[in-house]
mmCIF file of the N, C-alpha and C atoms, coordinates in Angstrom:
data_MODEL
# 
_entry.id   MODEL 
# 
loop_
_atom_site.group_PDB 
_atom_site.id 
_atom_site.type_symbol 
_atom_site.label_atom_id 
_atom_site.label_alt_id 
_atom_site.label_comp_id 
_atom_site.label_asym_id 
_atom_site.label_entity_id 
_atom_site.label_seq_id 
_atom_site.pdbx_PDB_ins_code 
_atom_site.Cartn_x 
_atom_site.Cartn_y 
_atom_site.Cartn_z 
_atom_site.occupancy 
_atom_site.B_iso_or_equiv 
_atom_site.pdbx_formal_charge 
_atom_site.auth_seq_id 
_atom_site.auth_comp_id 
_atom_site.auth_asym_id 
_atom_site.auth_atom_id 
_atom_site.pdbx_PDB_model_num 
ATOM 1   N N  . UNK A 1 1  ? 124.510 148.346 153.707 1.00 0.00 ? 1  UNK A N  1 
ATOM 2   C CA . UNK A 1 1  ? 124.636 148.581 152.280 1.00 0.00 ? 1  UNK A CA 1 
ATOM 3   C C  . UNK A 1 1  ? 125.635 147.579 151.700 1.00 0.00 ? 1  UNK A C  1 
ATOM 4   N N  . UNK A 1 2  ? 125.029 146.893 150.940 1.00 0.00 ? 2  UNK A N  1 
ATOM 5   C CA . UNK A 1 2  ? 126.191 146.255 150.081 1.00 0.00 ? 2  UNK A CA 1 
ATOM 6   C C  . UNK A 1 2  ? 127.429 146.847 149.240 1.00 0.00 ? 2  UNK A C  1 
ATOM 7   N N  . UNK A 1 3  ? 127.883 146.043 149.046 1.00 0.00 ? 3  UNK A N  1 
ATOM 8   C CA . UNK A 1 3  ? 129.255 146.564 147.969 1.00 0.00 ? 3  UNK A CA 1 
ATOM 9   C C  . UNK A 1 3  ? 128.595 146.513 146.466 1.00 0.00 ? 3  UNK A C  1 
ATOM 10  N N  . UNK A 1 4  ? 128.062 145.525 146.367 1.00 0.00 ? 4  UNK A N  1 
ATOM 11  C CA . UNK A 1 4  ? 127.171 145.742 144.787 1.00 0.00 ? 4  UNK A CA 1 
ATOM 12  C C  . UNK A 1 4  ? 125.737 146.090 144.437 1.00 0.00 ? 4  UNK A C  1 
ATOM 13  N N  . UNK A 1 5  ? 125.815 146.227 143.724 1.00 0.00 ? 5  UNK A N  1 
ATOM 14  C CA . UNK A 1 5  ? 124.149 147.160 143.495 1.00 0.00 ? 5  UNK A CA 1 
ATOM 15  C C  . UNK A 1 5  ? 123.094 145.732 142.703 1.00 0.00 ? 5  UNK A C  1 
ATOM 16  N N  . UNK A 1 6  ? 123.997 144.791 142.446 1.00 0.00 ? 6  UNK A N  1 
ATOM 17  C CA . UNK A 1 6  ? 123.431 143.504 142.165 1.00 0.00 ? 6  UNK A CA 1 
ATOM 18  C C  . UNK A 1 6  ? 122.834 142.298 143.157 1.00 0.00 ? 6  UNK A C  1 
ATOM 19  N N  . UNK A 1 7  ? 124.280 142.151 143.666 1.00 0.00 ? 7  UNK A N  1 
ATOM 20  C CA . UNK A 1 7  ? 124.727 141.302 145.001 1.00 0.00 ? 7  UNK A CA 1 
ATOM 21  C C  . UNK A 1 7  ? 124.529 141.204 145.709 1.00 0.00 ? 7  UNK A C  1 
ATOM 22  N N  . UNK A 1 8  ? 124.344 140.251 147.133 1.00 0.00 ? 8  UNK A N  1 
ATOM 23  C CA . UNK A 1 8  ? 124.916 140.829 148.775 1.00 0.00 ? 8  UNK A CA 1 
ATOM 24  C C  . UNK A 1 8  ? 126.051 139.796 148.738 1.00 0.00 ? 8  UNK A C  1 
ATOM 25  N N  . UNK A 1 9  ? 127.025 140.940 148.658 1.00 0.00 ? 9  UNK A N  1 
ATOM 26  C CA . UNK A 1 9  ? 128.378 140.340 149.048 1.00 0.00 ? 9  UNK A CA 1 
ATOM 27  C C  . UNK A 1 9  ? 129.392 141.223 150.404 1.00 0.00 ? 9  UNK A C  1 
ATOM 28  N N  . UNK A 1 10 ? 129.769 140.577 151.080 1.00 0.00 ? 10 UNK A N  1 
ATOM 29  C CA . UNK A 1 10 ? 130.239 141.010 152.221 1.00 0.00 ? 10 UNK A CA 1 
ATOM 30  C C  . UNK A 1 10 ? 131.396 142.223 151.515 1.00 0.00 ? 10 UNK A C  1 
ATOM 31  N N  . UNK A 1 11 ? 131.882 142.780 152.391 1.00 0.00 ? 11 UNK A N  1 
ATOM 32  C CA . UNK A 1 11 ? 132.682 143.801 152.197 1.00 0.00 ? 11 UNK A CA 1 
ATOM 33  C C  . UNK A 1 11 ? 134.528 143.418 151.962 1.00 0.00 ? 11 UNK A C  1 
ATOM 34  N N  . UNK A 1 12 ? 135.344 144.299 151.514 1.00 0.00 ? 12 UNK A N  1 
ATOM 35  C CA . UNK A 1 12 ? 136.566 144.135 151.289 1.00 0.00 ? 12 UNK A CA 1 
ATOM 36  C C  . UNK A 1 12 ? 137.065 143.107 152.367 1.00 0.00 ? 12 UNK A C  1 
ATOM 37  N N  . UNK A 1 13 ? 136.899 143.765 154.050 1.00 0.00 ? 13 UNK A N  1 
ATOM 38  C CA . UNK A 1 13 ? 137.738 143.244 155.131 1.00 0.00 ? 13 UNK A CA 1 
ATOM 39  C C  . UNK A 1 13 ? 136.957 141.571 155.107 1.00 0.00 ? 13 UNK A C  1 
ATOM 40  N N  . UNK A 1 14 ? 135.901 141.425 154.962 1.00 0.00 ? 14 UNK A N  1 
ATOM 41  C CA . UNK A 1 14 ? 135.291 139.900 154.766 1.00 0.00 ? 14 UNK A CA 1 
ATOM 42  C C  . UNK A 1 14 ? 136.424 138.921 153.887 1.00 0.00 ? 14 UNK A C  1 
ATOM 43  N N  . UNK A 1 15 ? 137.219 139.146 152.807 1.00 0.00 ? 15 UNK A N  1 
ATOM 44  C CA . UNK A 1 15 ? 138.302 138.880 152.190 1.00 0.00 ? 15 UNK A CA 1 
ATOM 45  C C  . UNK A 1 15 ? 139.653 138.342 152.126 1.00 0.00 ? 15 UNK A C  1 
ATOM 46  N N  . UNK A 1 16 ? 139.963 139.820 153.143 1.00 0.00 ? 16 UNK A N  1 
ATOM 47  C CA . UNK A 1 16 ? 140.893 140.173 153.304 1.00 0.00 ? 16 UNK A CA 1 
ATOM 48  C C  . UNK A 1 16 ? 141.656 139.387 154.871 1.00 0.00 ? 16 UNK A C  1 
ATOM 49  N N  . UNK A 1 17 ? 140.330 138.799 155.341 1.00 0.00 ? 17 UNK A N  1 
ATOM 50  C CA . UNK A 1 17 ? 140.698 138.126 156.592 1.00 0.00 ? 17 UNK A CA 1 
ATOM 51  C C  . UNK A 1 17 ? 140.860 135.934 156.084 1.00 0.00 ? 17 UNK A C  1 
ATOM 52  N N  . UNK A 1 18 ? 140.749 136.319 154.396 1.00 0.00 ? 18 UNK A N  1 
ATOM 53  C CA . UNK A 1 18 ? 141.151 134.525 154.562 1.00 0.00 ? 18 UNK A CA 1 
ATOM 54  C C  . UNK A 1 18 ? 139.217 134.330 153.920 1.00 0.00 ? 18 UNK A C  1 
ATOM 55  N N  . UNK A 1 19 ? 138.257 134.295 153.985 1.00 0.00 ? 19 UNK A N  1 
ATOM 56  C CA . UNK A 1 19 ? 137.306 134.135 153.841 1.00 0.00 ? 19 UNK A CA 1 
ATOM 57  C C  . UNK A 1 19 ? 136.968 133.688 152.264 1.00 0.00 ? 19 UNK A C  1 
ATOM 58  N N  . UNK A 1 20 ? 136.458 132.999 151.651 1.00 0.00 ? 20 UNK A N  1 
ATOM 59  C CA . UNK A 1 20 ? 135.700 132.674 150.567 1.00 0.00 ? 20 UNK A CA 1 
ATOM 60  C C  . UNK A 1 20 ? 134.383 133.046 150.509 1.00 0.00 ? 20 UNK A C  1 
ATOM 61  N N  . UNK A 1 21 ? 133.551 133.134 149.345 1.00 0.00 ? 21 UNK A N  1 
ATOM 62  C CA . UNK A 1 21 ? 132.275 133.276 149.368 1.00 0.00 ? 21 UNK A CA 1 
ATOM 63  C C  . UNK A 1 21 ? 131.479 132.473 147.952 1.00 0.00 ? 21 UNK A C  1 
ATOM 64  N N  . UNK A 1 22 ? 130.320 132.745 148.418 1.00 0.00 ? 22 UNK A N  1 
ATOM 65  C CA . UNK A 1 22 ? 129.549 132.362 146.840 1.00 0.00 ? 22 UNK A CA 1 
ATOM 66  C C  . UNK A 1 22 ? 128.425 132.612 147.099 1.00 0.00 ? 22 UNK A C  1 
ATOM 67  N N  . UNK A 1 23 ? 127.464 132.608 146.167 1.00 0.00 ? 23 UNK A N  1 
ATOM 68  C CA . UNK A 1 23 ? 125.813 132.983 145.891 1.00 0.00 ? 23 UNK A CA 1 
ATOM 69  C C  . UNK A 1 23 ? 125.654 132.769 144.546 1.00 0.00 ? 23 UNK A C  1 
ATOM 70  N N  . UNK A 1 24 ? 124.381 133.737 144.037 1.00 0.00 ? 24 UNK A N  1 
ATOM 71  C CA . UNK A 1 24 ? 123.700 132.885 142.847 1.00 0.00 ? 24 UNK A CA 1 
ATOM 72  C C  . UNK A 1 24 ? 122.551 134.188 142.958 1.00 0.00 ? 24 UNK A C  1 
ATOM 73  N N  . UNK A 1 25 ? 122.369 134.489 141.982 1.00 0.00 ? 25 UNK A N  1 
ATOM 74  C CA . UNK A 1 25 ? 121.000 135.407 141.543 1.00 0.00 ? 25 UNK A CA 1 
ATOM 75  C C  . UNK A 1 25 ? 120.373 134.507 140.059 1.00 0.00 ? 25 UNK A C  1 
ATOM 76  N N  . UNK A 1 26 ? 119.041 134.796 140.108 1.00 0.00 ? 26 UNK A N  1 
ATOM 77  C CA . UNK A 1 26 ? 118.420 134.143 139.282 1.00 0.00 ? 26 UNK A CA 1 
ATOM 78  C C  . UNK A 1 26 ? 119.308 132.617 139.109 1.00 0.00 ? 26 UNK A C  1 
ATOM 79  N N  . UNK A 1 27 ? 119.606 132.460 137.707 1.00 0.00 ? 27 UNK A N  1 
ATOM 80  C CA . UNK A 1 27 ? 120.129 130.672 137.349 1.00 0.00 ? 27 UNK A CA 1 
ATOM 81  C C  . UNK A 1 27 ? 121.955 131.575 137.351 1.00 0.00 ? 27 UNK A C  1 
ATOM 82  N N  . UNK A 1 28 ? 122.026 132.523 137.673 1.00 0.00 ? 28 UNK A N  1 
ATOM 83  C CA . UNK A 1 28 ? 123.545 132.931 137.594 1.00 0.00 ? 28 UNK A CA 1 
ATOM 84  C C  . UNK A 1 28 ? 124.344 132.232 139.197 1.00 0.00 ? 28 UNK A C  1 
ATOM 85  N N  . UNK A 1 29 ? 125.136 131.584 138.747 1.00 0.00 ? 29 UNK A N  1 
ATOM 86  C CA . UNK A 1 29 ? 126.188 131.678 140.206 1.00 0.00 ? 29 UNK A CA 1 
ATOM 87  C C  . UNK A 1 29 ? 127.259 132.407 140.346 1.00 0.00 ? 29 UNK A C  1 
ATOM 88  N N  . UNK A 1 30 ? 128.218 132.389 140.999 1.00 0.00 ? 30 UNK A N  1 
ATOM 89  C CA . UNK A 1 30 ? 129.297 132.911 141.750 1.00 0.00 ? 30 UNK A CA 1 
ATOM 90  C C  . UNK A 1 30 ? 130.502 132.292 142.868 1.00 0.00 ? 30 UNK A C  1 
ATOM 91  N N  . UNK A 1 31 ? 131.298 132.308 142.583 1.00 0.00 ? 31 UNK A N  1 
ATOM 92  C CA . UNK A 1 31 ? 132.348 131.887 143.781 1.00 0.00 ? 31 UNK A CA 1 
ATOM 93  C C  . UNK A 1 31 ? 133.519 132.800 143.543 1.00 0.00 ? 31 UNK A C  1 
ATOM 94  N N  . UNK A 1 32 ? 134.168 133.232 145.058 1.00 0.00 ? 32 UNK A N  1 
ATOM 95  C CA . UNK A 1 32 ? 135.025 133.722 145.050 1.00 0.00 ? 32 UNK A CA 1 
ATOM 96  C C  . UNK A 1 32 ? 135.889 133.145 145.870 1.00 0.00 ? 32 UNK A C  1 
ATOM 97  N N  . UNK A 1 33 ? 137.380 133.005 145.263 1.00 0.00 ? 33 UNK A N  1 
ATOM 98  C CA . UNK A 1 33 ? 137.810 132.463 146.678 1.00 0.00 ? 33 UNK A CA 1 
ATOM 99  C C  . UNK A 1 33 ? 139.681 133.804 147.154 1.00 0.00 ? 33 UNK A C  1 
ATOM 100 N N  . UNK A 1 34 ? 139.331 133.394 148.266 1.00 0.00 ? 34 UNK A N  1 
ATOM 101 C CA . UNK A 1 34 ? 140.597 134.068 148.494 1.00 0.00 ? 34 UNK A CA 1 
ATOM 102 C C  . UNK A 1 34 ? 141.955 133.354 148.654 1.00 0.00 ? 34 UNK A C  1 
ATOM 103 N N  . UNK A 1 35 ? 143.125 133.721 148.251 1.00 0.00 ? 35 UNK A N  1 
ATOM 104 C CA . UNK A 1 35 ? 144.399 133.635 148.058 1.00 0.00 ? 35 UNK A CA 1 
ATOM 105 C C  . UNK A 1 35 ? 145.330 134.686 148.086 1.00 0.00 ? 35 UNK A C  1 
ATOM 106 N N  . UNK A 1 36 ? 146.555 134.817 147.378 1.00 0.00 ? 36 UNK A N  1 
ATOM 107 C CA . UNK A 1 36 ? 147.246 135.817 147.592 1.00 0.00 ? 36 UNK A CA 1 
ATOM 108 C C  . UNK A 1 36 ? 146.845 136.441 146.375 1.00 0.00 ? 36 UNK A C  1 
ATOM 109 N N  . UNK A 1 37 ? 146.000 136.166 145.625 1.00 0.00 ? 37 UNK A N  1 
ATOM 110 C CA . UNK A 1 37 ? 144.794 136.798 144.913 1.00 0.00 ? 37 UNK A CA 1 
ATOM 111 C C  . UNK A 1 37 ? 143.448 136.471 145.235 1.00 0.00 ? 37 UNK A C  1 
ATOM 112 N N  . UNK A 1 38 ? 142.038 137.245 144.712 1.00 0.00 ? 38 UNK A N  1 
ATOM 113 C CA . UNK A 1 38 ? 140.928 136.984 144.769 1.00 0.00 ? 38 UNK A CA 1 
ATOM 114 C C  . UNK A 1 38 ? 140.354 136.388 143.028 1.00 0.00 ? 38 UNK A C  1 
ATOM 115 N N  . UNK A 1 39 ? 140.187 135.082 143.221 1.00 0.00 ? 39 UNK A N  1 
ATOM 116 C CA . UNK A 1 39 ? 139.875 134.323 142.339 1.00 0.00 ? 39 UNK A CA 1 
ATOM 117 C C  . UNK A 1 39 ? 138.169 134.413 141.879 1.00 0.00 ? 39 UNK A C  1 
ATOM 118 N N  . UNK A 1 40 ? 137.582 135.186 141.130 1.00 0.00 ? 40 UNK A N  1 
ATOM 119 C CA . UNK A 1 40 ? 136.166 135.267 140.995 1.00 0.00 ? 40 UNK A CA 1 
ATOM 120 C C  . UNK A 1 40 ? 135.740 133.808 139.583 1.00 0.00 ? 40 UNK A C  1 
ATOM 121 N N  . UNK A 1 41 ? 134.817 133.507 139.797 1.00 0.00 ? 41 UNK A N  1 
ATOM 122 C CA . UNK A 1 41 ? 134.338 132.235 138.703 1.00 0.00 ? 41 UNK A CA 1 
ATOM 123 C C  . UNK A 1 41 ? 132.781 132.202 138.768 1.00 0.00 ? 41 UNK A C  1 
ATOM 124 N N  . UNK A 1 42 ? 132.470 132.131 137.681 1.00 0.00 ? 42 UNK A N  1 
ATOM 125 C CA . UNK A 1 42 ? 130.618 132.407 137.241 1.00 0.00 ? 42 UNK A CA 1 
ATOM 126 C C  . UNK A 1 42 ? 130.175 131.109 136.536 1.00 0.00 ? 42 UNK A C  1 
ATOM 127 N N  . UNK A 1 43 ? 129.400 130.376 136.343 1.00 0.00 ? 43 UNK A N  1 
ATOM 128 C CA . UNK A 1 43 ? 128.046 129.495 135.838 1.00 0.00 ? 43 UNK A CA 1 
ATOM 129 C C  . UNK A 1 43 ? 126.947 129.826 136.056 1.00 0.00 ? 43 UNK A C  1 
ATOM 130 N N  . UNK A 1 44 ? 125.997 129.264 134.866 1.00 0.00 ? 44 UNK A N  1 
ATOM 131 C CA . UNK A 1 44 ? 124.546 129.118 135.557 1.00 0.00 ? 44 UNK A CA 1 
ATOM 132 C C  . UNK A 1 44 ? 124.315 127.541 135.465 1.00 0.00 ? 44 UNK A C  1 
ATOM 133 N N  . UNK A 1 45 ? 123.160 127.918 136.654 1.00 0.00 ? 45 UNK A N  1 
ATOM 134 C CA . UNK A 1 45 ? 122.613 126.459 136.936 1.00 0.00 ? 45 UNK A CA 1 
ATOM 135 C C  . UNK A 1 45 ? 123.003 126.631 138.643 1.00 0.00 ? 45 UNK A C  1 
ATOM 136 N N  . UNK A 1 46 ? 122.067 125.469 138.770 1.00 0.00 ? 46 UNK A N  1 
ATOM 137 C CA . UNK A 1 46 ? 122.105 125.584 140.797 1.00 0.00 ? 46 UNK A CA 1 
ATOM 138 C C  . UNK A 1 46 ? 123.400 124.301 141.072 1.00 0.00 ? 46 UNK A C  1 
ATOM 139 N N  . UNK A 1 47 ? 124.415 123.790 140.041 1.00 0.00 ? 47 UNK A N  1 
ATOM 140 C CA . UNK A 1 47 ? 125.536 122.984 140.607 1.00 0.00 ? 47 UNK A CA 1 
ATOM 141 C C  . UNK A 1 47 ? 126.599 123.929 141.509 1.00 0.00 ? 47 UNK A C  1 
ATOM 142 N N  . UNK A 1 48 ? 127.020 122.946 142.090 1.00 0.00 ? 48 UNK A N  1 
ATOM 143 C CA . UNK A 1 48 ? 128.201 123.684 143.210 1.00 0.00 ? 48 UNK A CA 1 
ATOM 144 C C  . UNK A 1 48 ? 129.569 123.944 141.905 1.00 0.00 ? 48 UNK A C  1 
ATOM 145 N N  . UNK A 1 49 ? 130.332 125.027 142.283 1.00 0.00 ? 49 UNK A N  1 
ATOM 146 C CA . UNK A 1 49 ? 131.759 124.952 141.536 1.00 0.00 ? 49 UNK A CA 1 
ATOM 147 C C  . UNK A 1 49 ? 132.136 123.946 141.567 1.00 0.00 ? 49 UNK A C  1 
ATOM 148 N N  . UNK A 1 50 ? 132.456 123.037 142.207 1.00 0.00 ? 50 UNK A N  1 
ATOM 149 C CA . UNK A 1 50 ? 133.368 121.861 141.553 1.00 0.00 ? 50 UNK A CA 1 
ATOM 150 C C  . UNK A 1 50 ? 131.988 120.700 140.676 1.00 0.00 ? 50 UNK A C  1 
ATOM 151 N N  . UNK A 1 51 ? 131.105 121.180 140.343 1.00 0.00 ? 51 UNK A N  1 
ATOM 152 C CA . UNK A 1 51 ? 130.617 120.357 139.342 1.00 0.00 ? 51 UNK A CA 1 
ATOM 153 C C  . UNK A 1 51 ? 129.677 121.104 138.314 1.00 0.00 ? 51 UNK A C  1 
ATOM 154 N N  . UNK A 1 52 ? 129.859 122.212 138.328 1.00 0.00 ? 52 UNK A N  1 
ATOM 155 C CA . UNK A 1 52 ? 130.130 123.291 137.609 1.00 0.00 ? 52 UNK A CA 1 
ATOM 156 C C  . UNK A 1 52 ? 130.137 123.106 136.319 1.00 0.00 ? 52 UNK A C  1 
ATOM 157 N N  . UNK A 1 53 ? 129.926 123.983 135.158 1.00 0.00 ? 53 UNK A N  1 
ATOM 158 C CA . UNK A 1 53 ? 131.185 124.090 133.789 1.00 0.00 ? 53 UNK A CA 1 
ATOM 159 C C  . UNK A 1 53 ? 131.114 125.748 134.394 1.00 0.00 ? 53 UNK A C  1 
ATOM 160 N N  . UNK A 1 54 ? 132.487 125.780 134.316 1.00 0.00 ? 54 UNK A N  1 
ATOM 161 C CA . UNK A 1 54 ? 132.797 127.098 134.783 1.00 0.00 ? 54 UNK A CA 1 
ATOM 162 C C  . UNK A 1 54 ? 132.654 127.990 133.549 1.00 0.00 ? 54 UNK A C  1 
ATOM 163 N N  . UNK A 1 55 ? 131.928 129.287 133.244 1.00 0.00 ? 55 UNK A N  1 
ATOM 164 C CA . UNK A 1 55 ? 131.856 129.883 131.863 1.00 0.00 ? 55 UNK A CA 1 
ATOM 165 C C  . UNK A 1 55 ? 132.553 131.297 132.047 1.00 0.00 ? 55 UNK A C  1 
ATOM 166 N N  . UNK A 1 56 ? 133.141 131.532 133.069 1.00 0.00 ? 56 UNK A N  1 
ATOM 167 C CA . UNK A 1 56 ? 134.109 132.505 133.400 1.00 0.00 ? 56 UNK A CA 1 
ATOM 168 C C  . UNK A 1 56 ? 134.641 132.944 134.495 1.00 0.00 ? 56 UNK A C  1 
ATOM 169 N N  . UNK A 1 57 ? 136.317 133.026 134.491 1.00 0.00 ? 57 UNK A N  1 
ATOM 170 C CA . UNK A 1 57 ? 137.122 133.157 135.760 1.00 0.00 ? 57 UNK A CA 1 
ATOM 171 C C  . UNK A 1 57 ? 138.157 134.058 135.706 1.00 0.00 ? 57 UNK A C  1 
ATOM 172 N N  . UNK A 1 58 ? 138.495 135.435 136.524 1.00 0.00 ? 58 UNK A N  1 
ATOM 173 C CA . UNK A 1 58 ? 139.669 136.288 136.558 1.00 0.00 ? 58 UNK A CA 1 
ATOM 174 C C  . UNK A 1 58 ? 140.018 135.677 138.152 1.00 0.00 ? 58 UNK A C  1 
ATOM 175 N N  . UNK A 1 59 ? 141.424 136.941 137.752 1.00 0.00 ? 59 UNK A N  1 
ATOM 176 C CA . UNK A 1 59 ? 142.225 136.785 139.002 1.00 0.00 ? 59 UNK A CA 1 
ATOM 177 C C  . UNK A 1 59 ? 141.854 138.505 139.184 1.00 0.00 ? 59 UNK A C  1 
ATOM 178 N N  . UNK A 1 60 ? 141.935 138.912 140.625 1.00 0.00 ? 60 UNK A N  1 
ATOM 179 C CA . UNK A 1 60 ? 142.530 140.069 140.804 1.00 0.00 ? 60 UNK A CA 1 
ATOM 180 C C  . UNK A 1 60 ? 142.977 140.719 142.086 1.00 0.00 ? 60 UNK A C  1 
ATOM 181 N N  . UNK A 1 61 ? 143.725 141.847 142.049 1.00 0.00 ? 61 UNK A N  1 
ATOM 182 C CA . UNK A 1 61 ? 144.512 141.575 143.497 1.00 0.00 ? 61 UNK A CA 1 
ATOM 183 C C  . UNK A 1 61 ? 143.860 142.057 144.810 1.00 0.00 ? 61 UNK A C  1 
ATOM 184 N N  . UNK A 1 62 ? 144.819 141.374 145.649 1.00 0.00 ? 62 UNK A N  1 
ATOM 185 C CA . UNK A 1 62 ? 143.901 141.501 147.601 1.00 0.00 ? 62 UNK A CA 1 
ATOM 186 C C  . UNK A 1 62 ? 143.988 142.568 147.773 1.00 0.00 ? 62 UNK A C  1 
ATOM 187 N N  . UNK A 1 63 ? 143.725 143.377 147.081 1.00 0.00 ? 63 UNK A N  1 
ATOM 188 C CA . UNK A 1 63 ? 143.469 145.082 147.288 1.00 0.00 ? 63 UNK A CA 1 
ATOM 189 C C  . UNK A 1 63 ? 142.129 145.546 147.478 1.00 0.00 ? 63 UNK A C  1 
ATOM 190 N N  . UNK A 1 64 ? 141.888 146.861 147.906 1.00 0.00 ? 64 UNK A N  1 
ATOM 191 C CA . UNK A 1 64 ? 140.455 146.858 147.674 1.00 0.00 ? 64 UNK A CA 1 
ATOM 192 C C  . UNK A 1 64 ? 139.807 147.863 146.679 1.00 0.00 ? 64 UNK A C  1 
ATOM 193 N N  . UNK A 1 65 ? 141.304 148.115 145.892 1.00 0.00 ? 65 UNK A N  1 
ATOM 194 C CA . UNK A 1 65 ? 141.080 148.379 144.577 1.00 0.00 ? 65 UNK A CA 1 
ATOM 195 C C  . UNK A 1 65 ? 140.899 147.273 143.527 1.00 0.00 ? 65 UNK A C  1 
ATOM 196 N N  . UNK A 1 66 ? 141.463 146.189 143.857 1.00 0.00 ? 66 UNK A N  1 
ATOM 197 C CA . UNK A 1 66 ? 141.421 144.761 142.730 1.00 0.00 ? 66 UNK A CA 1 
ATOM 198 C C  . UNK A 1 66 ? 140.018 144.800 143.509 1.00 0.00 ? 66 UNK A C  1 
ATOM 199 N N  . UNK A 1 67 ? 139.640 144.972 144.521 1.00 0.00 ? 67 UNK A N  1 
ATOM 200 C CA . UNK A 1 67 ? 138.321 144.086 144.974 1.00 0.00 ? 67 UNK A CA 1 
ATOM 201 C C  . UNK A 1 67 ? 137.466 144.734 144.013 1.00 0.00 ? 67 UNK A C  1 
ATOM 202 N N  . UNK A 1 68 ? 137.324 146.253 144.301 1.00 0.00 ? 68 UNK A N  1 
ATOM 203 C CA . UNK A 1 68 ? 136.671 147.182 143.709 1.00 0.00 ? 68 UNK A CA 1 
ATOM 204 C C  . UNK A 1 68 ? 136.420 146.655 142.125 1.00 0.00 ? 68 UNK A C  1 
ATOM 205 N N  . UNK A 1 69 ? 137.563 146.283 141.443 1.00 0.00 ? 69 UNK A N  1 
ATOM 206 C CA . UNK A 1 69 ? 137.559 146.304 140.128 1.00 0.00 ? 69 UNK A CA 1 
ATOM 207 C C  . UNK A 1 69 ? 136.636 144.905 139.984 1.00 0.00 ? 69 UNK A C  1 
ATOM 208 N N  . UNK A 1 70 ? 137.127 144.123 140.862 1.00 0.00 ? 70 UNK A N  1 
ATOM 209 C CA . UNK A 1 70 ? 136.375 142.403 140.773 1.00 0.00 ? 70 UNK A CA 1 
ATOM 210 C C  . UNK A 1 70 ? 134.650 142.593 140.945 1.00 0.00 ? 70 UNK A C  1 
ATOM 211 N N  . UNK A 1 71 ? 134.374 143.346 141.739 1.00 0.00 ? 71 UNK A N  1 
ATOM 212 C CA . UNK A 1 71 ? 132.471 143.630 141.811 1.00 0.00 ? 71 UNK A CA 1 
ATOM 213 C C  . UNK A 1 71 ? 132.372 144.124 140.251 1.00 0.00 ? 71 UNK A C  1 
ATOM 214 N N  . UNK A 1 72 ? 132.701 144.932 139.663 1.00 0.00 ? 72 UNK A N  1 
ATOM 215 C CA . UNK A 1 72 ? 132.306 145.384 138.713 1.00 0.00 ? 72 UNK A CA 1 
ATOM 216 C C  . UNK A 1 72 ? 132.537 144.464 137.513 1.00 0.00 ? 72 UNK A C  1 
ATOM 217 N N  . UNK A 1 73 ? 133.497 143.574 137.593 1.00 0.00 ? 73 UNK A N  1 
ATOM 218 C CA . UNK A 1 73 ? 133.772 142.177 136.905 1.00 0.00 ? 73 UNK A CA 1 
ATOM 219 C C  . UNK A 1 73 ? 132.816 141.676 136.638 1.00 0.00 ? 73 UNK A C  1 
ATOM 220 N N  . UNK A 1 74 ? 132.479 141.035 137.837 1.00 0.00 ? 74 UNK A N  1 
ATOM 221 C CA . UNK A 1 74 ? 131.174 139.816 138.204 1.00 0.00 ? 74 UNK A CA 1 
ATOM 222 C C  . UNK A 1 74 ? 129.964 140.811 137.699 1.00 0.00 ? 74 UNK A C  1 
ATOM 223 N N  . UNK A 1 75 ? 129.091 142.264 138.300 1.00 0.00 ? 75 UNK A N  1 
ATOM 224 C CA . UNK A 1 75 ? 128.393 142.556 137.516 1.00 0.00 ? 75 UNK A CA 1 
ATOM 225 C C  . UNK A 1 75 ? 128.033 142.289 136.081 1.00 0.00 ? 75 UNK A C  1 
ATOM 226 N N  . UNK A 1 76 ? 129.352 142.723 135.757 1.00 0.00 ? 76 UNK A N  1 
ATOM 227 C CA . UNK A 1 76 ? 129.121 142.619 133.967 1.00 0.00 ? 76 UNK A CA 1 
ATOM 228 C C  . UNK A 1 76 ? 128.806 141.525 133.281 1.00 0.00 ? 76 UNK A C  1 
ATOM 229 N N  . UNK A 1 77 ? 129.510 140.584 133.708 1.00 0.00 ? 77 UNK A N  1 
ATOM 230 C CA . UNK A 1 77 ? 129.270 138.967 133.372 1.00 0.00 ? 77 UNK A CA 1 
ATOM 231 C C  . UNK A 1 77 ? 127.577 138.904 133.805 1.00 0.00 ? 77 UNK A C  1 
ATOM 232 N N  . UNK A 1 78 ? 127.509 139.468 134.843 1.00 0.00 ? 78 UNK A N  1 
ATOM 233 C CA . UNK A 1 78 ? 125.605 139.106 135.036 1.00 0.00 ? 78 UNK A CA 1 
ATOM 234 C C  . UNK A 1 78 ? 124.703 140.432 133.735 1.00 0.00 ? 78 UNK A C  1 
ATOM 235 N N  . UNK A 1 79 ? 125.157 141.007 133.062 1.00 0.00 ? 79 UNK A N  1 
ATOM 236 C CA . UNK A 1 79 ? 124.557 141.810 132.775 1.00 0.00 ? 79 UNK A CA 1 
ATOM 237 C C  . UNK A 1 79 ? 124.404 141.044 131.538 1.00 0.00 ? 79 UNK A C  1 
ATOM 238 N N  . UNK A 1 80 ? 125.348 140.275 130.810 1.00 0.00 ? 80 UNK A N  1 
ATOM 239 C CA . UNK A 1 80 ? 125.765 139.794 129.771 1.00 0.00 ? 80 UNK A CA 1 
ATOM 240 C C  . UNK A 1 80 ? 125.210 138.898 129.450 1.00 0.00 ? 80 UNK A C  1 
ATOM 241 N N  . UNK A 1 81 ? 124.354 138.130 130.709 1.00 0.00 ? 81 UNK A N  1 
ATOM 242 C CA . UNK A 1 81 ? 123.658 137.298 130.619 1.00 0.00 ? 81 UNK A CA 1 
ATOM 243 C C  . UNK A 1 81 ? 122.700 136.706 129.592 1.00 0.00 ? 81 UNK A C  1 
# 
């Protein structure tokens, strides 16, 4: 089971061990990266983040309550679409 009802995104401990991620549904993308926060950032179009125009980016914390709050982030931005 995934963590999002949108997504397949790995779970909190996937994160929490140093890990980054990214994907893409329809022309929507995604990157997350980890730090001593979890950095989420959205575009569409099939470019990689660094060539990107990034059209939205939070911070939130290495918790897996910030995580919690960050899926529901990124949802919305796809809903908004």
């Amino acid at each position: 089971m995934s963590v999002s009802e949108i997504f397949e995104i790995p779970k909190f401990y996937y994160f929490n061990c140093g890990n980054d991620f990214s994907g893409s549904k329809d022309s929507f993308s995604y990157k997350i990266i980890t730090g001593e926060k979890l950095k989420c950032m959205t575009w569409h179009g099939r470019l990689c983040s660094m060539k990107a125009q990034i059209e939205n980016e939070a911070e939130f914390d290495r918790t897996q309550e910030g995580f919690d709050t960050m899926i529901k982030w990124l949802e919305e931005r796809y809903m908004d679409k």
